[in-house]
Structures are given as structure tokens and as C-alpha cells.
C-alpha positions in Angstrom: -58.3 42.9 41.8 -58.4 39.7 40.1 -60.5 39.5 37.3 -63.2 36.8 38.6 -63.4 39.1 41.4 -65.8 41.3 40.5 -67.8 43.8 42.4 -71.1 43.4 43.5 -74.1 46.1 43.2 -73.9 46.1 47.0 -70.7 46.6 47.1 -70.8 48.9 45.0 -73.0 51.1 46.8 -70.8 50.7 49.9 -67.7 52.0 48.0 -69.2 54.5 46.6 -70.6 56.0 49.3 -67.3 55.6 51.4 -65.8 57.5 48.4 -68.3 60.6 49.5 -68.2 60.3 52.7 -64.5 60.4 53.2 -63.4 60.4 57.0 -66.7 60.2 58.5 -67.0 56.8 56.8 -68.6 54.7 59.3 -71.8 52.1 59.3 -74.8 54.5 60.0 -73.5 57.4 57.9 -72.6 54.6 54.9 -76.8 53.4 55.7 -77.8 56.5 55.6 -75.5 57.9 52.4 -76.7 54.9 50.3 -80.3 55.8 51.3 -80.4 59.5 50.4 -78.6 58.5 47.2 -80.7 55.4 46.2 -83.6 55.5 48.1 -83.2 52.1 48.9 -83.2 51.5 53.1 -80.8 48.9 53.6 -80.3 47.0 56.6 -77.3 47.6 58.4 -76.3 44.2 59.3 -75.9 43.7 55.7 -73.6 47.6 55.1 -71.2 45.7 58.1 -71.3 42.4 56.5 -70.3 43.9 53.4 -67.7 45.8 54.6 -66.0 43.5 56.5 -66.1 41.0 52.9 -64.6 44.3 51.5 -61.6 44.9 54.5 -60.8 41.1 54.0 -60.6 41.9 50.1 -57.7 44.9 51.1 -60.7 47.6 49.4 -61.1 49.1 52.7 -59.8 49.6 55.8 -61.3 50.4 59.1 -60.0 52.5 62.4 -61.4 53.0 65.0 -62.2 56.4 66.9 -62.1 57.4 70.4 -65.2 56.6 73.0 -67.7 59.0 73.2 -70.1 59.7 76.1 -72.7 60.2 73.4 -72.4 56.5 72.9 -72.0 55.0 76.2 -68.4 54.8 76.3 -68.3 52.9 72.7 -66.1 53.8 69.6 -66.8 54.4 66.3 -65.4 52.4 63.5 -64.6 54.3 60.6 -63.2 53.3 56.9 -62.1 54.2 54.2 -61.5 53.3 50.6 -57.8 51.7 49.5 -55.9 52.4 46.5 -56.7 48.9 45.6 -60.3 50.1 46.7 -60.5 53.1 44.7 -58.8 51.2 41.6 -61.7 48.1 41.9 -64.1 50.5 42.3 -63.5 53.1 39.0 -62.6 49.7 37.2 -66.5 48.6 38.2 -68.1 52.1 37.2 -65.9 52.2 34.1 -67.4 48.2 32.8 -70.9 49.6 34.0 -70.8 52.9 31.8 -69.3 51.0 29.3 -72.3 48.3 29.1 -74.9 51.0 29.3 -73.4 52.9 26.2 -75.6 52.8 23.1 -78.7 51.7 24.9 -81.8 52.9 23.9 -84.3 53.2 27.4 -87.3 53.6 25.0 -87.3 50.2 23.7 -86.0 48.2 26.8 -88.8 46.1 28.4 
């Protein structure tokens, strides 16, 4: 990933939780993933906008799965993280751990 390319928080989040979701990666189960782990309820117009910026990046891919009755005939789209994906996001946690080395919480703020 080229270096003025860096991650967002969002985006972030979105990798992340594709990273523990693994195959059942898709936009509901990423909203809902990102809300158990954050408590933050995010919209989900905003988890597909985000993961189509990251697709066009090459961090993720998508597939999509077969129709199900359950959902009126409709598929699932499902992704998962790249190795360019995976590589963007531990070079994100790595500069984020790094930065929050040494700090001391008590006299912040």
C-alpha cells in the first residue's frame, strides 16, 4: 500500500472485523461484528461504502453466494481480506500500537 495511502479508523474497523469473521464476511454480519466489538452502531450504507473504497483499493474482495429463499431469491455478497489487505491492515495496527507506546492515560486530557 502506498505510503500516502493510509487506512482510515473506519476502515479499519471493516478489516478488522472481516479478519474475524472469515468466510461469513458479508455486510450485516461486518455491522453487526463492528458493533458487538465497538459498541458503536454504524450505518450500513456507510460498512458497503467502505468496502467497496476498500475492493477498488485490491484489500478485499467480494463473491457472491447462491440465492436463498430466506431472502427472496437474492444473494449474499461475501468478502474477504487480500494479502495486500491483511499486509495494509497489520501495517495500520503495527503504526497504531506503536504511537500509543509510552503514553501515560492518567495525564491525557
Amino acid at each position: 500500500m502506498p505510503k500516502g495511502d493510509a487506512l482510515g479508523g473506519f476502515e479499519q474497523l471493516v478489516l478488522l472485523a472481516l479478519a474475524h469473521l472469515g468466510d461469513n464476511a458479508y455486510g450485516v454480519s461486518i455491522r453487526q461484528e463492528i458493533a458487538a466489538r465497538t459498541g458503536r452502531d454504524v450505518n450500513i450504507g456507510a460498512v458497503y461504502a467502505t468496502l467497496d473504497r476498500l475492493e477498488t483499493k485490491g484489500l478485499t474482495r467480494s463473491r457472491t453466494g447462491e440465492p436463498t429463499s430466506l431472502r427472496g431469491g437474492r444473494s449474499k455478497r461475501y468478502f474477504e481480506l487480500t494479502a495486500e489487505g491483511a499486509r495494509a491492515l497489520e501495517e495500520s495496527v503495527r503504526a497504531i500500537e506503536s504511537m500509543i507506546r509510552g503514553l501515560n492515560w492518567g495525564e491525557l486530557g
